[in-house]
MIMIDO-727399 format. One record per residue (C-alpha): residue number from 0; residue in one letter; z, y, x. Coordinates in steps of 0.5 Angstrom, whole numbers, plus 500, padded with zeros to 3 digits. Example, Ala and Ser with C-alpha at 12.3 -4.5 7.8 and 13.67 -1.06 7.14 Angstrom:
BEGIN
+-----+-----+-----+-----+-----+
:   n : res :   z :   y :   x :
+-----+-----+-----+-----+-----+
:   0 :   a : 516 : 491 : 525 :
:   1 :   s : 514 : 498 : 527 :
+-----+-----+-----+-----+-----+
***
This chain:
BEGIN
+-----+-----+-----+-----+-----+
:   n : res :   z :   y :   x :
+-----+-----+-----+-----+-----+
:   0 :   x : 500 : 500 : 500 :
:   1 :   x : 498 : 507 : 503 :
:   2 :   x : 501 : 513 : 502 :
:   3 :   x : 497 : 520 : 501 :
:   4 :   x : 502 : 525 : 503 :
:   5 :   x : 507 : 525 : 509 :
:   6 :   x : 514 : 526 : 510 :
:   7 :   x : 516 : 532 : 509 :
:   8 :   x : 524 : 531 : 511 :
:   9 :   x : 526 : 532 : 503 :
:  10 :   x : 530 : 525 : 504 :
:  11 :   x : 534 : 528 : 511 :
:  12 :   x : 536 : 533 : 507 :
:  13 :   x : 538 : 529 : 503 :
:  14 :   x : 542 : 525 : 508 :
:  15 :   x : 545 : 530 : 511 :
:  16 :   x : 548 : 533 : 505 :
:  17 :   x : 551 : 527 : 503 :
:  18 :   x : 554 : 526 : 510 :
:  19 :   x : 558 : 533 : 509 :
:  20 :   x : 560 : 533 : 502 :
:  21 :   x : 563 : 526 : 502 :
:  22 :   x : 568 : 527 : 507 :
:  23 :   x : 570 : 534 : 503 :
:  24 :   x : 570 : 531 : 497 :
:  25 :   x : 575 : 525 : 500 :
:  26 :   x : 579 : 531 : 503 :
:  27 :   x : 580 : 534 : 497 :
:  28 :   x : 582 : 529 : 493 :
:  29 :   x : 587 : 526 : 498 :
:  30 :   x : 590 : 533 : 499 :
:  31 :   x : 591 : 534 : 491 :
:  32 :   x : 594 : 528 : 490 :
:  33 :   x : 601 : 529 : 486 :
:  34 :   x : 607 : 525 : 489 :
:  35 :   x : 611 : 522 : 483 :
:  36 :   x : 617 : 519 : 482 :
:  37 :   x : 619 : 512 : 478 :
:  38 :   x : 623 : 512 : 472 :
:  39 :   x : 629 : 507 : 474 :
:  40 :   x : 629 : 506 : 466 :
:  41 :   x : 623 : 504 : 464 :
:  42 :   x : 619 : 504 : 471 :
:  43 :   x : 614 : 509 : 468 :
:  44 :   x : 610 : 514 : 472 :
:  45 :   x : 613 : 521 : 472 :
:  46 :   x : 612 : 527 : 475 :
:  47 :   x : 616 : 529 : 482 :
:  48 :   x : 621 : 535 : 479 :
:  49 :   x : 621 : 533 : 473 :
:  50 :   x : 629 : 534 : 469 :
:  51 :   x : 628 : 528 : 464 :
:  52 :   x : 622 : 522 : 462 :
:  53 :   x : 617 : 523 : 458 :
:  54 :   x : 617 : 516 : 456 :
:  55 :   x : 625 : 514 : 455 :
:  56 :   x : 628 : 520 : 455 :
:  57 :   x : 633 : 518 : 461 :
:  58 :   x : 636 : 524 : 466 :
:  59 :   x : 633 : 523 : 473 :
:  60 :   x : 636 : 529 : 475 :
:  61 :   x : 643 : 524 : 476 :
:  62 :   x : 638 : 519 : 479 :
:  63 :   x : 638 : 524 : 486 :
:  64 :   x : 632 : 522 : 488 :
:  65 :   x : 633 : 515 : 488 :
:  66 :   x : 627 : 513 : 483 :
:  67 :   x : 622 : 517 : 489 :
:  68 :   x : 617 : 510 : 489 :
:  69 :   x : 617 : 511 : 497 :
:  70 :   x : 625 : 511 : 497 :
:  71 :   x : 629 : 515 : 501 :
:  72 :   x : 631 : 514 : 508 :
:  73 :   x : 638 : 515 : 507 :
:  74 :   x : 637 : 508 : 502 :
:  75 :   x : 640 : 501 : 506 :
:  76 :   x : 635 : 495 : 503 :
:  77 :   x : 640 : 490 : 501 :
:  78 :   x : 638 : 482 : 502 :
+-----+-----+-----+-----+-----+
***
């Protein structure tokens, strides 16, 4: 099969494109992500900073941070 026209580098453009905004759209998206907590009572998602559950109504702020889903380094694992 034989092409008539030659390239014009549209697709280069393309490419190069493609490798500039990628890396910044990945940058973007982890540099937005929300930290967020877990509810000690029903193990739901819940938004750091927040004073109460939406899902259970329990209280995190008498939790002390203990619902953070990475912990805390004042916490001992206990086996």
């Amino acid at each position: 099969m034989e092409t008539t026209s030659e390239f014009d580098g549209s697709m280069a453009g393309l490419i190069v494109g493609l490798l500039i905004c990628l890396p910044v759209g990945i940058y973007y998206y982890i540099s937005n992500k929300e930290e967020m907590w877990v509810c000690p009572e029903c193990r739901e998602a819940v938004r750091m900073g927040a004073g109460t559950c939406p899902n259970c109504g329990e209280n995190l702020d008498d939790v002390g941070g203990m619902g953070h889903e990475h912990g805390t380094e004042n916490e001992t694992e206990e086996f």
